[in-house]
Predicted model as a PDB file, atoms N, CA, C, CB and O in Angstrom, pLDDT in the B-factor column:
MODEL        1                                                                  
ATOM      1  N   UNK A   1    -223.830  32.737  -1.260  1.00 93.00           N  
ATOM      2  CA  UNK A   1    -222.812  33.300  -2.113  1.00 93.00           C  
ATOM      3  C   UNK A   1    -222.616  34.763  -1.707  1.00 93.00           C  
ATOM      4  CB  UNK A   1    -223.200  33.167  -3.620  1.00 93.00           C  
ATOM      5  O   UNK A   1    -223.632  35.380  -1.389  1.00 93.00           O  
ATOM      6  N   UNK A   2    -221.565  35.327  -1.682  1.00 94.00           N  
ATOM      7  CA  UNK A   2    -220.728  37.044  -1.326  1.00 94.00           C  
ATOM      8  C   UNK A   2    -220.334  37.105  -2.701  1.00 94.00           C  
ATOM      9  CB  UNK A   2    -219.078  37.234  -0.015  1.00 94.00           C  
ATOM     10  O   UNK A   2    -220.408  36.126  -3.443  1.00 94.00           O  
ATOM     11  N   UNK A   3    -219.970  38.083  -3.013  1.00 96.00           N  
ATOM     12  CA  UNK A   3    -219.759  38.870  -4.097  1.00 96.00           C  
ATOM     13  C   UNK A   3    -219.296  40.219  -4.140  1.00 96.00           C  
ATOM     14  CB  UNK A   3    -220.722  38.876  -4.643  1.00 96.00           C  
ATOM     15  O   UNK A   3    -220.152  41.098  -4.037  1.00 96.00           O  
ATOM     16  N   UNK A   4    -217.897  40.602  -4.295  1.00 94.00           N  
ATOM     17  CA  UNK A   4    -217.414  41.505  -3.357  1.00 94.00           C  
ATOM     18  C   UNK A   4    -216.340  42.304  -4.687  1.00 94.00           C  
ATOM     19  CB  UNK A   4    -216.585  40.625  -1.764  1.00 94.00           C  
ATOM     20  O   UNK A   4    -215.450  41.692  -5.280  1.00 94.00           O  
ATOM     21  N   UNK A   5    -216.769  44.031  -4.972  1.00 93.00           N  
ATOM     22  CA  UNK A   5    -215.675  44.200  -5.331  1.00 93.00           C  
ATOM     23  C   UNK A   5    -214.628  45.239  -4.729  1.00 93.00           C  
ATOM     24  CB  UNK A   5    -215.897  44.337  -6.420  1.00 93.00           C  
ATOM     25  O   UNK A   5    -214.732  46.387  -4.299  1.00 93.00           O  
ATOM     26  N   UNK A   6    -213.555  44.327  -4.886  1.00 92.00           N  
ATOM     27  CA  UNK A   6    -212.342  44.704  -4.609  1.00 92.00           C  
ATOM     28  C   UNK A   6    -211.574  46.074  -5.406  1.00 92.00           C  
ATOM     29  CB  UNK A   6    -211.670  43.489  -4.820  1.00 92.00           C  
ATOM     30  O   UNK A   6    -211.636  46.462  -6.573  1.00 92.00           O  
ATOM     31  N   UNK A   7    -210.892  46.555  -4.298  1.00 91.00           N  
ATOM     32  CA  UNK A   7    -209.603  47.579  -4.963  1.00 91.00           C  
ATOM     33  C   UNK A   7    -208.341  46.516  -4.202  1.00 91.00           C  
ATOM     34  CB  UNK A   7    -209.595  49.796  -4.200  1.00 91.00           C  
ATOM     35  O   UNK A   7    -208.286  45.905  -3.135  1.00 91.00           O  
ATOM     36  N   UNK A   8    -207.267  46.708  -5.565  1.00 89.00           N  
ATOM     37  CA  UNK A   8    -205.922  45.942  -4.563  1.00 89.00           C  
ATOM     38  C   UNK A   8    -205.625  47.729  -3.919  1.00 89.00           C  
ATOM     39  CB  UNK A   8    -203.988  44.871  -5.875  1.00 89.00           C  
ATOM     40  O   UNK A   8    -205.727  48.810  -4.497  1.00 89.00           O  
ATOM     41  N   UNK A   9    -205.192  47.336  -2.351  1.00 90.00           N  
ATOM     42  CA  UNK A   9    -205.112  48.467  -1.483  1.00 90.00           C  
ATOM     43  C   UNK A   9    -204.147  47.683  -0.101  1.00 90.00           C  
ATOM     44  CB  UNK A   9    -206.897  49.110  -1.065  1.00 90.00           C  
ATOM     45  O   UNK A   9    -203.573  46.594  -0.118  1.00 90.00           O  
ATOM     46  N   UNK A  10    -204.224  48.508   0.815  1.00 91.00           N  
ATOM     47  CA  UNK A  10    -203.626  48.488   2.036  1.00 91.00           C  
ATOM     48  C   UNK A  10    -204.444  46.898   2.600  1.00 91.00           C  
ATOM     49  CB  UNK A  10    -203.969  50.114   2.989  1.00 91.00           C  
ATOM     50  O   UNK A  10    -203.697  45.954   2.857  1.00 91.00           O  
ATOM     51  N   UNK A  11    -205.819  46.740   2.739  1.00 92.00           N  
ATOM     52  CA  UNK A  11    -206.065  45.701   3.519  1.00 92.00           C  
ATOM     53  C   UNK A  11    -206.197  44.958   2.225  1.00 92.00           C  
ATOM     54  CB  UNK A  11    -207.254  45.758   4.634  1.00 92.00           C  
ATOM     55  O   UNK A  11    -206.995  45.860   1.968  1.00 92.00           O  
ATOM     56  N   UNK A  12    -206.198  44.437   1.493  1.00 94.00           N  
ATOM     57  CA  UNK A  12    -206.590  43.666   0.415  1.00 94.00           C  
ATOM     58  C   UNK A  12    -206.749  42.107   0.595  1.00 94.00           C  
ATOM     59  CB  UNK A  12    -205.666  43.929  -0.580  1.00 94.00           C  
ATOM     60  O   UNK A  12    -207.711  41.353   0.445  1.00 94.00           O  
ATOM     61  N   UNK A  13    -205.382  41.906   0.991  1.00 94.00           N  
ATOM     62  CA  UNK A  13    -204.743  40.636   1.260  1.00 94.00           C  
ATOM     63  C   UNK A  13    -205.548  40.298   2.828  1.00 94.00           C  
ATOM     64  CB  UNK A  13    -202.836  40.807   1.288  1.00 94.00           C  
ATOM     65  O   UNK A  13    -206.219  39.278   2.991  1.00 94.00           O  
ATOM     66  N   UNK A  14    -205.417  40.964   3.516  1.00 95.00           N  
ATOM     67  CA  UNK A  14    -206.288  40.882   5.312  1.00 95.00           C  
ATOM     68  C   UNK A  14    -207.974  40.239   4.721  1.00 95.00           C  
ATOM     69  CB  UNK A  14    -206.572  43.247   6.407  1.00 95.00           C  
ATOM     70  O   UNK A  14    -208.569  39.356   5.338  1.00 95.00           O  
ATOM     71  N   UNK A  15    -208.536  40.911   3.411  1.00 94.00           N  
ATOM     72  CA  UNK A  15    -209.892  41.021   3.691  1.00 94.00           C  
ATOM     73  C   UNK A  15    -209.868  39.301   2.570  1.00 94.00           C  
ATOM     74  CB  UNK A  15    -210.884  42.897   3.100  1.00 94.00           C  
ATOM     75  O   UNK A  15    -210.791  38.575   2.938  1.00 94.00           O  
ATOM     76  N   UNK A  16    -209.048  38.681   1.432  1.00 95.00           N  
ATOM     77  CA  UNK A  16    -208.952  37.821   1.087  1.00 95.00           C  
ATOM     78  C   UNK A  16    -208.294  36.200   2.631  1.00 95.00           C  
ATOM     79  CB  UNK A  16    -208.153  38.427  -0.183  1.00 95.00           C  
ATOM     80  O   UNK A  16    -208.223  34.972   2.678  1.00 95.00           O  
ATOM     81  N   UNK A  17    -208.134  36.856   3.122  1.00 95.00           N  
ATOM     82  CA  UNK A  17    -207.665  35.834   4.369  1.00 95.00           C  
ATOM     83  C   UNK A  17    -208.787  35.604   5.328  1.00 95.00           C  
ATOM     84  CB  UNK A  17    -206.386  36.455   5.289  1.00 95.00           C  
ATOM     85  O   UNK A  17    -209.014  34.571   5.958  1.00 95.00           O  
ATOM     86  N   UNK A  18    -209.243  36.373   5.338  1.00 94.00           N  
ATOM     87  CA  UNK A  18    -211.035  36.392   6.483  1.00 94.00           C  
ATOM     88  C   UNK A  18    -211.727  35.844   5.365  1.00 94.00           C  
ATOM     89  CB  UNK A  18    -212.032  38.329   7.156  1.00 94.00           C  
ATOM     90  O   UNK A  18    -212.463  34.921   5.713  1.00 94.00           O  
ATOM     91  N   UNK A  19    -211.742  36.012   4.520  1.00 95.00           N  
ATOM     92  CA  UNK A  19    -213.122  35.340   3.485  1.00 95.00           C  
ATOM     93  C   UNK A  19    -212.839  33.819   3.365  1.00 95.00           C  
ATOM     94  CB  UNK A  19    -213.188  36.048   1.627  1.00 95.00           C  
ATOM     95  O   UNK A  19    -213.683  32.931   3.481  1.00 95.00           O  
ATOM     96  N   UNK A  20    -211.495  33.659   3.111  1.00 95.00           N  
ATOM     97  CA  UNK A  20    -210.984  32.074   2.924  1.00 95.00           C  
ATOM     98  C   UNK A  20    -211.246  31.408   4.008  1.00 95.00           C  
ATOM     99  CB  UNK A  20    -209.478  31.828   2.671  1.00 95.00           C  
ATOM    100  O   UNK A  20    -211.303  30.185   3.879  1.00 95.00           O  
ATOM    101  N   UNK A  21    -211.440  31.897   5.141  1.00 94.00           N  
ATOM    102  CA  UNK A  21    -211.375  31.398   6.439  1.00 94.00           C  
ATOM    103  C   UNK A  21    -212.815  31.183   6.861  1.00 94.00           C  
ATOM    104  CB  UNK A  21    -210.599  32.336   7.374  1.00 94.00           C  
ATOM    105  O   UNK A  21    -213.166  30.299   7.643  1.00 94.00           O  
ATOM    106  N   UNK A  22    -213.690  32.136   6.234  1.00 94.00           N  
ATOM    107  CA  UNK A  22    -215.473  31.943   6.375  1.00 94.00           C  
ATOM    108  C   UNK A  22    -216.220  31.201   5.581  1.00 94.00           C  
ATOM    109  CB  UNK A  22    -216.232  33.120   6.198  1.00 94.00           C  
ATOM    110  O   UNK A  22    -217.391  30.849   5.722  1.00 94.00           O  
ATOM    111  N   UNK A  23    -214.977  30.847   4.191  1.00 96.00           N  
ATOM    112  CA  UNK A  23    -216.455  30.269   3.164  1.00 96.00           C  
ATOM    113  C   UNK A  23    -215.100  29.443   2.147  1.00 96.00           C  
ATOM    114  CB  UNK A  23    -217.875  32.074   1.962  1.00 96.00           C  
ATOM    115  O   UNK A  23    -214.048  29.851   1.656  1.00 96.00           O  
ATOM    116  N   UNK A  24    -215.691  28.338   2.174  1.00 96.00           N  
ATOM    117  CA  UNK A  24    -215.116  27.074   1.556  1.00 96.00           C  
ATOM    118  C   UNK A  24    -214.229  27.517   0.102  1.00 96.00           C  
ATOM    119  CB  UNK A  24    -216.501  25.949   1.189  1.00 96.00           C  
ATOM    120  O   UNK A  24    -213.062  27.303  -0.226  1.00 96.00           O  
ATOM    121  N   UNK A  25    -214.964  27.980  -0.343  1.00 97.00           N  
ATOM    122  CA  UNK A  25    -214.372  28.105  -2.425  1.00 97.00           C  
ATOM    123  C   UNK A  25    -214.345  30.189  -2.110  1.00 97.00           C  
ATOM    124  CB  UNK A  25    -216.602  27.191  -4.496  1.00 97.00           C  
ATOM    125  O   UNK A  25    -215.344  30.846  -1.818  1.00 97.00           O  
ATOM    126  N   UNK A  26    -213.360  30.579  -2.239  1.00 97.00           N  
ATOM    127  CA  UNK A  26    -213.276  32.483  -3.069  1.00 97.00           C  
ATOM    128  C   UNK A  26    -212.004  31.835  -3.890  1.00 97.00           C  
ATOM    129  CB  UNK A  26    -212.693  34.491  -1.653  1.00 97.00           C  
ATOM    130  O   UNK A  26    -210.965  31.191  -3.740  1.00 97.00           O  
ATOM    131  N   UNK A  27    -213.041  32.627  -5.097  1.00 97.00           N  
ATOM    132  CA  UNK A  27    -212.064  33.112  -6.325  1.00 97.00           C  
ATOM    133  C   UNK A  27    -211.447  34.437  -6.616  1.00 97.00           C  
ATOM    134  CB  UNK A  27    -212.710  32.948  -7.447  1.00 97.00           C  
ATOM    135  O   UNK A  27    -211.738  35.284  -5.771  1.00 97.00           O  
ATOM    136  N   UNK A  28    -210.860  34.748  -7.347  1.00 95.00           N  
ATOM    137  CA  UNK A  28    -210.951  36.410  -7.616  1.00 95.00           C  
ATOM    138  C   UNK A  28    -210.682  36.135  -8.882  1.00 95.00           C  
ATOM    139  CB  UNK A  28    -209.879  37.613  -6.839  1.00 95.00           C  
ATOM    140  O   UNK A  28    -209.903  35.263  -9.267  1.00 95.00           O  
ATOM    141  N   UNK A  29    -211.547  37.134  -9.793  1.00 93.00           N  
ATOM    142  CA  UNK A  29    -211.783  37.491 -11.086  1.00 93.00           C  
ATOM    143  C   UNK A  29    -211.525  38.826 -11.254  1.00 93.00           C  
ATOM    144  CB  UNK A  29    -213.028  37.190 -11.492  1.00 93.00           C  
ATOM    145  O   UNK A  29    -211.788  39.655 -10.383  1.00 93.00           O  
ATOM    146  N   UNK A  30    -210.868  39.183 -12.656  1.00 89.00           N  
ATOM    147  CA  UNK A  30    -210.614  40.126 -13.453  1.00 89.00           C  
ATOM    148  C   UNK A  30    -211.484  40.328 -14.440  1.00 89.00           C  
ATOM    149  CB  UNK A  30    -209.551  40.003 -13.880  1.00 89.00           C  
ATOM    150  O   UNK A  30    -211.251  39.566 -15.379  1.00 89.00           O  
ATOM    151  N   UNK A  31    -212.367  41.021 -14.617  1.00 83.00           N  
ATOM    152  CA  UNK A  31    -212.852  41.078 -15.845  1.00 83.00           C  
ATOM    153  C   UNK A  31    -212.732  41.669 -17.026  1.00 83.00           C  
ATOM    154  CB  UNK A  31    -213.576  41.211 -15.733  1.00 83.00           C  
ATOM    155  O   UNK A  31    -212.520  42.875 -17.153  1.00 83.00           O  
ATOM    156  N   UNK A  32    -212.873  40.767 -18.074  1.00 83.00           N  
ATOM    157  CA  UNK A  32    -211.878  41.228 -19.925  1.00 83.00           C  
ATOM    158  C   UNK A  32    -212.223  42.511 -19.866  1.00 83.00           C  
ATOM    159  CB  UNK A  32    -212.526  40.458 -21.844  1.00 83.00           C  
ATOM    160  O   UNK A  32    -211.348  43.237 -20.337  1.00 83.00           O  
ATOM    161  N   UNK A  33    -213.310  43.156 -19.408  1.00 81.00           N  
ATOM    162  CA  UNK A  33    -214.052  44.387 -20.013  1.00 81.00           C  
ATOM    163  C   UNK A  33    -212.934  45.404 -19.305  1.00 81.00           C  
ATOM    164  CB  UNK A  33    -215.945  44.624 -19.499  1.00 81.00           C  
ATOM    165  O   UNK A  33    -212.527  46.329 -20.009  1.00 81.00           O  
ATOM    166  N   UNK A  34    -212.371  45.268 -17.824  1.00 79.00           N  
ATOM    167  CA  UNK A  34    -211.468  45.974 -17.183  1.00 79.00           C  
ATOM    168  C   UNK A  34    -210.236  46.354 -17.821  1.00 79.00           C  
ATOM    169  CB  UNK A  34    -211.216  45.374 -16.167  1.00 79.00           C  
ATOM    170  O   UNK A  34    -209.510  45.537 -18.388  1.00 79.00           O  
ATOM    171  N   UNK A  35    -209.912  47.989 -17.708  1.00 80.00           N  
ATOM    172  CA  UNK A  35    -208.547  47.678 -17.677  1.00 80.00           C  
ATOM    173  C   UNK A  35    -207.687  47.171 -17.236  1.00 80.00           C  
ATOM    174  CB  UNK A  35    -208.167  48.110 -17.650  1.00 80.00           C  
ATOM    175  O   UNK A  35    -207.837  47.172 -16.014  1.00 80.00           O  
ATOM    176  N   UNK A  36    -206.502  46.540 -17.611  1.00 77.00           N  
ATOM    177  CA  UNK A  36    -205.254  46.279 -17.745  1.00 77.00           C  
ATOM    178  C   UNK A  36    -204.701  46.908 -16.477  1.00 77.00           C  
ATOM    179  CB  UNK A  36    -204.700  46.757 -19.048  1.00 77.00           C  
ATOM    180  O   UNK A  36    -204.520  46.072 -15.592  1.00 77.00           O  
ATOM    181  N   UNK A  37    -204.394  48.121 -16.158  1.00 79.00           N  
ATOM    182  CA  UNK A  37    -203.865  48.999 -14.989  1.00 79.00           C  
ATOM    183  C   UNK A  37    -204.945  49.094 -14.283  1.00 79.00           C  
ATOM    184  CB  UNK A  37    -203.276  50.400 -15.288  1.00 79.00           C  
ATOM    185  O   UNK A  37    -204.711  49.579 -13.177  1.00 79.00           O  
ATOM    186  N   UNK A  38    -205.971  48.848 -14.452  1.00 83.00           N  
ATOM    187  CA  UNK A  38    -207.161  48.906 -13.032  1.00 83.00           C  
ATOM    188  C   UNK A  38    -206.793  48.128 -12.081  1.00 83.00           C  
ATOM    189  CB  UNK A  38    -208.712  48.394 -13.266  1.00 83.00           C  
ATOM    190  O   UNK A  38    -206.426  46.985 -12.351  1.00 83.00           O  
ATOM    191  N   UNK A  39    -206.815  48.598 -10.764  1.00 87.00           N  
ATOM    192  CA  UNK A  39    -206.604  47.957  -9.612  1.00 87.00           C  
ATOM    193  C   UNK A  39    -207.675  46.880  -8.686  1.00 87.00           C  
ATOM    194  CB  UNK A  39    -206.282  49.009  -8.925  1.00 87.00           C  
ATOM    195  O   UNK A  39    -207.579  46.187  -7.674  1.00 87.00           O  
ATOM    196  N   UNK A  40    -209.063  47.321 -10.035  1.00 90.00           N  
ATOM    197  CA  UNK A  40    -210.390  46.404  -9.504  1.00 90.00           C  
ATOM    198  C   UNK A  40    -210.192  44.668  -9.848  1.00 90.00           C  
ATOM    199  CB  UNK A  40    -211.973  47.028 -10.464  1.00 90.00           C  
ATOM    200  O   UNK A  40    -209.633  44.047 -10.752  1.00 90.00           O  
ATOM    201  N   UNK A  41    -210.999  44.263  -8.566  1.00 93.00           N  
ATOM    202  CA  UNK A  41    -210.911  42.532  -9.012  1.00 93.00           C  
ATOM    203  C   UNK A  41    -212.123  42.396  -8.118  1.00 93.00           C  
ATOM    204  CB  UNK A  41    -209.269  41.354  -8.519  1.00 93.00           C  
ATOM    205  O   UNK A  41    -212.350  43.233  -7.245  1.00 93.00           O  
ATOM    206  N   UNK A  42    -213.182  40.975  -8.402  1.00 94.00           N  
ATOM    207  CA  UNK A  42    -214.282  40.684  -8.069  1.00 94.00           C  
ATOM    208  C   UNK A  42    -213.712  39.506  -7.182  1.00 94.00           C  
ATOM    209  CB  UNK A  42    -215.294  40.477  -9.213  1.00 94.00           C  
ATOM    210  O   UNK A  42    -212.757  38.801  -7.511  1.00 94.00           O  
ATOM    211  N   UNK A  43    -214.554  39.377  -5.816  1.00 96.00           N  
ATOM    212  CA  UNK A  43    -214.263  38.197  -5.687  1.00 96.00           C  
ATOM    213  C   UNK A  43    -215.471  37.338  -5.173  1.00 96.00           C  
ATOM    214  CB  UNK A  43    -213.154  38.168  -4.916  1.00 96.00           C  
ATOM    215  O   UNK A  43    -216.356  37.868  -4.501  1.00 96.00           O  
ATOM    216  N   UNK A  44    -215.497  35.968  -5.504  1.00 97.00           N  
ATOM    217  CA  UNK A  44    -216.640  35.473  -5.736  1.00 97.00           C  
ATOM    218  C   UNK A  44    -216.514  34.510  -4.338  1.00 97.00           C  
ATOM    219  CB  UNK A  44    -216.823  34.797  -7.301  1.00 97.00           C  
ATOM    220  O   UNK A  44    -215.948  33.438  -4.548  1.00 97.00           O  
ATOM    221  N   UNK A  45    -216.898  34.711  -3.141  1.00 97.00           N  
ATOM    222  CA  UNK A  45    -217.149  33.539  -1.902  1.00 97.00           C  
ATOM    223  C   UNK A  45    -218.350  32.500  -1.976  1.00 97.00           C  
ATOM    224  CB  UNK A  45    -217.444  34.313  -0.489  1.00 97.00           C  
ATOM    225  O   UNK A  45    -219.532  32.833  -2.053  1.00 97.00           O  
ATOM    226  N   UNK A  46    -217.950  31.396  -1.948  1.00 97.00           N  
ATOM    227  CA  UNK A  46    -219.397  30.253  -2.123  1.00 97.00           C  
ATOM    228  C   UNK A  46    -219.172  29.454  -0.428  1.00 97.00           C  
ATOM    229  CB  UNK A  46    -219.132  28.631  -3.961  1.00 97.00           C  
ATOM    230  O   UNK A  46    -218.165  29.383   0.276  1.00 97.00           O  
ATOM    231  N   UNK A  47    -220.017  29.147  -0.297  1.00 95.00           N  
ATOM    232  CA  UNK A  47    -219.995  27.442   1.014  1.00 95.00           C  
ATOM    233  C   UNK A  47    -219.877  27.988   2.092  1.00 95.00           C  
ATOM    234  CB  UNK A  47    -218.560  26.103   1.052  1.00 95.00           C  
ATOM    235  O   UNK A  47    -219.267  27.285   2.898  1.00 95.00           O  
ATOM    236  N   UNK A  48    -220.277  29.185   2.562  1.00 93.00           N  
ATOM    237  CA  UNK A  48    -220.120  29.729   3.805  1.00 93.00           C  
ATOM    238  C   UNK A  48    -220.137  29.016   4.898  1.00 93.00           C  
ATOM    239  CB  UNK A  48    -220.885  30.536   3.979  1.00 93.00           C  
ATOM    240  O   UNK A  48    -221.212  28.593   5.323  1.00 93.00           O  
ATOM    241  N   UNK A  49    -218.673  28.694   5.697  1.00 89.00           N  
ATOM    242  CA  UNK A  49    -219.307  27.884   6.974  1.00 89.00           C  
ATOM    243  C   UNK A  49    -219.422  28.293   8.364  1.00 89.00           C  
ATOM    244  CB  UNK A  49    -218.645  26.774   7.153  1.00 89.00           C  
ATOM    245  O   UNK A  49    -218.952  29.164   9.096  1.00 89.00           O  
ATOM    246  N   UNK A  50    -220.331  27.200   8.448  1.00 83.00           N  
ATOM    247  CA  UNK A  50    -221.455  27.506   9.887  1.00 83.00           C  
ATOM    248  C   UNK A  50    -219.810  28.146  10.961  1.00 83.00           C  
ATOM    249  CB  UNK A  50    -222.638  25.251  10.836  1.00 83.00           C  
ATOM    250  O   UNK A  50    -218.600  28.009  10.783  1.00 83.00           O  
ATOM    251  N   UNK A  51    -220.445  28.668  11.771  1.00 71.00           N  
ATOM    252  CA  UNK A  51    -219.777  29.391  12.934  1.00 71.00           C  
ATOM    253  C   UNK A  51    -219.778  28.960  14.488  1.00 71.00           C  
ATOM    254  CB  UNK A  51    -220.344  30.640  12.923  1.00 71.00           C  
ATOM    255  O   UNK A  51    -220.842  28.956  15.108  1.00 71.00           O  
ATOM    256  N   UNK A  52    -218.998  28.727  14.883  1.00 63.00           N  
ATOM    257  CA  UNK A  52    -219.515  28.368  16.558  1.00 63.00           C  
ATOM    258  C   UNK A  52    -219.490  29.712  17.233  1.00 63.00           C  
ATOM    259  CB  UNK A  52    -218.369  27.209  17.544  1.00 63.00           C  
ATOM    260  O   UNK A  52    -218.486  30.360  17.529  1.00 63.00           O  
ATOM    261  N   UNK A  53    -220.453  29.955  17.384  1.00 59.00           N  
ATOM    262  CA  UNK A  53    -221.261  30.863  18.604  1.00 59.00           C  
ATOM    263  C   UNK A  53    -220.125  30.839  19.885  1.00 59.00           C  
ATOM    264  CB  UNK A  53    -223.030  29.981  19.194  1.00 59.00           C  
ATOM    265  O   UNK A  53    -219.829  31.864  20.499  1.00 59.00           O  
ATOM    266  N   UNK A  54    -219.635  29.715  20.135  1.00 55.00           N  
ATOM    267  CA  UNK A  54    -218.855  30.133  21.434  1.00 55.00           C  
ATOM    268  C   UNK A  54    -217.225  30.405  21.459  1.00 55.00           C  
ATOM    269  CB  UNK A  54    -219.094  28.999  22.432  1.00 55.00           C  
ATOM    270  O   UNK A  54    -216.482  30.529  22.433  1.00 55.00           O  
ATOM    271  N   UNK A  55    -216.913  30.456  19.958  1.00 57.00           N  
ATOM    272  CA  UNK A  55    -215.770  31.256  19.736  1.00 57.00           C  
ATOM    273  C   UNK A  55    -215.719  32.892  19.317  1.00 57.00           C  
ATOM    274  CB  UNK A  55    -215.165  30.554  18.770  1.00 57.00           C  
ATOM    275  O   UNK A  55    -216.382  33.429  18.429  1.00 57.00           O  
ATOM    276  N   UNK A  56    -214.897  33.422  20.073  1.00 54.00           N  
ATOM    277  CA  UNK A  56    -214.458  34.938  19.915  1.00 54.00           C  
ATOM    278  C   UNK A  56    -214.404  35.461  18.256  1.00 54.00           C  
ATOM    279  CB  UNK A  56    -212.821  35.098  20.636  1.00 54.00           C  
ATOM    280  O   UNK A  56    -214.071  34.935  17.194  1.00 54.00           O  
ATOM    281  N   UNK A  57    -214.778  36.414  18.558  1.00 57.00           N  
ATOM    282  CA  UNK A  57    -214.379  36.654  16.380  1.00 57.00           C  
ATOM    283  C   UNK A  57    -213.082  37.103  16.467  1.00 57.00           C  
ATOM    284  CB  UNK A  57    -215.435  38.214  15.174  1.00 57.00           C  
ATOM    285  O   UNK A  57    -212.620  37.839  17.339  1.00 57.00           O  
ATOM    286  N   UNK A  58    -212.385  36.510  15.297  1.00 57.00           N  
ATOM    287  CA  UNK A  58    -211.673  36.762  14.490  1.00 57.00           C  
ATOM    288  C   UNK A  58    -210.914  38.312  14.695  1.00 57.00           C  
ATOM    289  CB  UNK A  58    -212.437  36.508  13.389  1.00 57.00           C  
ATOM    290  O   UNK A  58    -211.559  38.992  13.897  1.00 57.00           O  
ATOM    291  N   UNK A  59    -210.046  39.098  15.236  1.00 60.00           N  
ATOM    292  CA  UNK A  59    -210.307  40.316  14.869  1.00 60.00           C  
ATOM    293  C   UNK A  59    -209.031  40.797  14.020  1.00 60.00           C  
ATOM    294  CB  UNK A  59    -210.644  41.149  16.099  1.00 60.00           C  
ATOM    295  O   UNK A  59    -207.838  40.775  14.320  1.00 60.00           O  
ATOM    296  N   UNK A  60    -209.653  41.216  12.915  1.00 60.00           N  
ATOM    297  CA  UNK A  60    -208.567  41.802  11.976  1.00 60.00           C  
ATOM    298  C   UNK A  60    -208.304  43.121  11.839  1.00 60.00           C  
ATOM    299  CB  UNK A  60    -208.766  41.480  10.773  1.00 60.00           C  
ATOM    300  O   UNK A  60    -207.233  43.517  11.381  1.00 60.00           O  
ATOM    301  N   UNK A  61    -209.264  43.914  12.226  1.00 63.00           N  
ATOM    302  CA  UNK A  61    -209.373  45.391  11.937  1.00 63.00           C  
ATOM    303  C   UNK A  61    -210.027  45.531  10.909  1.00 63.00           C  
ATOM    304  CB  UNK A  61    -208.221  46.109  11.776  1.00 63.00           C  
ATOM    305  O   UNK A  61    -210.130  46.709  10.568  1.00 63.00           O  
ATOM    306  N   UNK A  62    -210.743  44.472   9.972  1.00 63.00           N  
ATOM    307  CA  UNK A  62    -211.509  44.355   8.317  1.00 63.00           C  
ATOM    308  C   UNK A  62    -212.897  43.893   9.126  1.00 63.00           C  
ATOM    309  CB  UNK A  62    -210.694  42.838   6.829  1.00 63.00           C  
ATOM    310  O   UNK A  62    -213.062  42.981   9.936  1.00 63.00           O  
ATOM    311  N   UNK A  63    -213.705  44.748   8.660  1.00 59.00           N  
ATOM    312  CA  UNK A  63    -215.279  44.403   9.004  1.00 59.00           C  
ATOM    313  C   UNK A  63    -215.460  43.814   7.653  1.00 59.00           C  
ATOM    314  CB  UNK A  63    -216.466  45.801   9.426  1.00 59.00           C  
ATOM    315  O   UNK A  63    -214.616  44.035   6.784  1.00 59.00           O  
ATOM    316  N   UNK A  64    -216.417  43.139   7.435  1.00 60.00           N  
ATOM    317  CA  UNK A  64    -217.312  42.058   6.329  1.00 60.00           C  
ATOM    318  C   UNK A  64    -218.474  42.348   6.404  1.00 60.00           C  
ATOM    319  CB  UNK A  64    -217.331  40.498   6.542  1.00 60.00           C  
ATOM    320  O   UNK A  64    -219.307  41.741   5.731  1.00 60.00           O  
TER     321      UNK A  64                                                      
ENDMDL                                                                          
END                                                                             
């Protein structure tokens, strides 16, 4: 499991597209306790999958 919190920002969307792409189930959560105008969100990655070693990474300009 990753567990990641977020600002919505410039890469936001880049760093939700690499996670979907590494690990089976991300959610993103708001939490009640947050404000309303806060730009924070949690996001929760589960099922991480395995990697082949003999493919190139990914490159987005977003380190993980």
């Amino acid at each position: 499991m990753f567990v990641l919190k977020a600002f919505h920002g410039e890469a936001y969307h880049e760093v939700l597209q690499r996670l979907k792409h590494e690990f089976g189930k991300v959610s993103v959560r708001k939490p009640g306790a947050s404000r309303g105008e806060s730009r924070e969100t949690y996001v929760v990655a589960r099922n991480q999958r395995k990697m082949d070693r003999s493919l190139q990474p990914h490159k987005t300009g977003v380190s993980l």
